[in-house]
N, C-alpha and C positions, 0 to 999 in steps of 0.2 A: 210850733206844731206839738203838739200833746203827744201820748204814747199811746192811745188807739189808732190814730192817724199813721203815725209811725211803722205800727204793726201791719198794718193793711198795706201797706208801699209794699213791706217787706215781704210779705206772703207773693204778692205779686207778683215782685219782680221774682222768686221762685217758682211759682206756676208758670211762668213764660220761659224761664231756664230749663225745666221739665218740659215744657211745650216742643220748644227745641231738638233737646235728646232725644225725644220718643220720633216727631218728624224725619231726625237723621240718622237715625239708627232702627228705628220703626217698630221696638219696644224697648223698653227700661235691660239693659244687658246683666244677665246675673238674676233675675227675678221671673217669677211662676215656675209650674212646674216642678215645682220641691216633693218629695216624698210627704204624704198627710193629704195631697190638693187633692180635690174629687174631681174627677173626668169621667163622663159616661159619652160613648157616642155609640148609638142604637140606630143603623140605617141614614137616616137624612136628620135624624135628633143628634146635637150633640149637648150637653151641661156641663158647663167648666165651675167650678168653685173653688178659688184661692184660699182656701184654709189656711195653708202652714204659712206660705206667703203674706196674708194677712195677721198673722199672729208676728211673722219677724218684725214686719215694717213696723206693728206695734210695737215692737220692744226697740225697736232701733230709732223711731220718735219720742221715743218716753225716755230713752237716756242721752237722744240730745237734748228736750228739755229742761229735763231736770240738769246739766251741764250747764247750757247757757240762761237759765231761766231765772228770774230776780231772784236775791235768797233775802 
């Protein structure tokens, strides 16, 4: 098996591990909601936008990458 192939199993079988935790717990525990996230709820409108949250998860993908990642 090559190392595309490889990678793709591996993402997988992580997405289904995730699939999981959110299913039994019924969101990621520790995550949104951070000071920075934008929330407007105006009547029957509400607008959620994970700013800070999406800035962590980027920092906390990028230093396990660069961790486990070919050098």
């Amino acid at each position: 098996m090559n190392d595309f192939a490889k990678t793709l199993i591996f993402f997988g079988v992580v997405l289904i591990a995730i699939g999981i935790v959110v299913s039994v717990f019924g969101k990621i525990p520790g995550l949104g909601r951070f000071p920075g996230d934008i929330y407007v709820r105006k009547g029957s409108f509400t607008f959620y936008f994970p700013l800070t949250t999406c800035l962590v998860l980027s920092l906390i993908l990028t230093l396990v990458f660069s961790l486990f990642g070919k050098k």
